[in-house]
C-alpha positions, 0 to 999 in steps of 0.5 A: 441485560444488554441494555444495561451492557450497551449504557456501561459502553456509551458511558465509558466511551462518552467519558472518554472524548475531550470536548477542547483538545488543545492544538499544541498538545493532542495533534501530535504527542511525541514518540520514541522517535521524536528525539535521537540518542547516540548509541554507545557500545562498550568495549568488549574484551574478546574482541578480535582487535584487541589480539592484533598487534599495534603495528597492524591496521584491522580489517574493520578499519581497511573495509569498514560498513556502509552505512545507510542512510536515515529514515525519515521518521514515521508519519503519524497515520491516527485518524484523531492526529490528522483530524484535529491538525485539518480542522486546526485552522477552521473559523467556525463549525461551518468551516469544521463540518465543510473539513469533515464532509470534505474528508469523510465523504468526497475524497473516498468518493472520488478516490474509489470512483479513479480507483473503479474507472482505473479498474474498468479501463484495465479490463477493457483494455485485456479484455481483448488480449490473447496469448497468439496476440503481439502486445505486452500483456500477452507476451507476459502472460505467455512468459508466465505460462513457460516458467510454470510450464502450463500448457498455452492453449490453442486458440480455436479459429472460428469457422468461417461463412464459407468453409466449404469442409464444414458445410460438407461435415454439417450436411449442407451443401453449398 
């Protein structure tokens, strides 16, 4: 039974790829955003303008929106678009198969090994940050505890070698 369940998937699926996409026709279909309409509002008869006399200028007018500026439009992120548009210019399956290992495997390699170098260098760095110390991170940190109004602790000193007290409490005399 799930046999036959996993050939109906591959069949549906393998029906589904096309062999020759065409450069000009499947890189980059054409969204609601590839075209601009102006927007046209109709005239509304209750509004506030429309009761205010010839002589006065509306407050509209006097004040009016700012506007924003445009957005540029939306990069299409589909794996199939930016794929097909890579290999658009490949000279060979030799060309296509060096594009897809060069996108598939080596820049996520070496986007995760900058990422886990980035991660290890921030850690050494804090590693060593304290909240008595002067640096940036532990003046944050310390702001950080005052706004949520936790306790700072209080860093321990290590005793040292030749803390005569302790040696007294401890029983060794020196």
């Amino acid at each position: 039974m799930a046999d036959a369940a996993i050939q109906v998937a591959e069949t549906i699926q393998t029906a589904h790829i096309n062999r020759h996409p065409s450069p000009t026709h499947d890189i980059n279909p054409s969204t609601a955003a590839s075209t601009k309409e102006p927007v046209v509002l109709s005239p509304r008869s209750s509004s506030p303008e429309a009761s205010i006399a010839t002589d006065e200028v509306p407050l509209s007018a006097l004040r009016p929106q700012r506007r924003r500026a445009p957005m540029p439009p939306l990069p299409d992120l589909r794996f199939e678009q930016s794929y097909l548009a890579s290999i658009k210019d490949a000279k060979g399956p030799g060309m296509v198969a060096w594009i897809t290992v060069r996108d598939q495997i080596f820049f996520p390699l070496l986007q995760g090994t900058l990422w886990s170098l980035v991660l290890s260098g921030w850690r050494y760095f804090n590693r060593s940050t304290k909240f008595s110390g002067r640096n940036v991170g532990a003046r944050i940190r310390r702001w950080w505890w005052g706004v949520n109004k936790w306790d700072i602790p209080v860093e321990k000193l290590k005793p040292s070698p030749n803390d005569k007290e302790l040696a007294h409490e401890v029983g060794e005399v020196r």
